[in-house]
C-alpha positions, 0 to 999 in steps of 0.5 A: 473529511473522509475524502482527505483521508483517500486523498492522504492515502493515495500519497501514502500509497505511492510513496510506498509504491515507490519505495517498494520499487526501489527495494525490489529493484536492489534485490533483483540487481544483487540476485535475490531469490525473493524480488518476484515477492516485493514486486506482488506488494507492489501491486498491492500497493498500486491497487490501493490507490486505485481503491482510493480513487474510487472512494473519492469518487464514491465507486469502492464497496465494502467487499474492496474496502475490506479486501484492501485492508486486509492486503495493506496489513499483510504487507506491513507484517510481511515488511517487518520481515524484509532485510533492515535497510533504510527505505524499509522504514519508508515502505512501512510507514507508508503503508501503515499510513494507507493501512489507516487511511483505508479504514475511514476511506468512504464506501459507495453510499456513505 
């Protein structure tokens, strides 16, 4: 069940990933200053997948576990503060959803 949980949690990842990208393309195009910023939740979303791959195949210790859920809570709250347009909800029902998933991703000897 916990695998399911990473494998969700990959998707969420990307999907966030993708949406992130997106939005911190547009800012860039339309010269904001804070594009550098979405592009750092970015990796953060990137690396999150990395994480759930490594709990499929049961390599992610508690130190990351712990490290990616307190990085995918930040993004949420740092999302609520983006400017509302539609692909913000994407990128935050996206990672709250691998916000979640990494909560019951399986740890290295689980």
């Amino acid at each position: 069940m916990q695998k399911i949980f990473s494998v969700i949690g990959i998707l969420a990842s990307l999907s966030a990933a993708e949406g992130l990208n997106r939005f911190g393309g547009f800012i860039g195009s339309m010269g904001g200053k804070d594009a550098p910023f979405y592009m750092v939740l970015l990796a953060v979303s990137v690396i999150a997948v990395i994480f759930f791959i490594l709990a499929i195949i049961g390599r992610l210790s508690r130190l990351m576990k712990w490290l990616a859920v307190i990085c995918l809570a930040a993004s949420v709250v740092i999302m609520f503060f983006a400017p509302s347009l539609p692909v913000i909800m994407q990128i935050i029902v996206s990672l709250i959803i691998a916000f979640l998933c990494m909560l019951f991703a399986p740890i290295a000897g689980q």
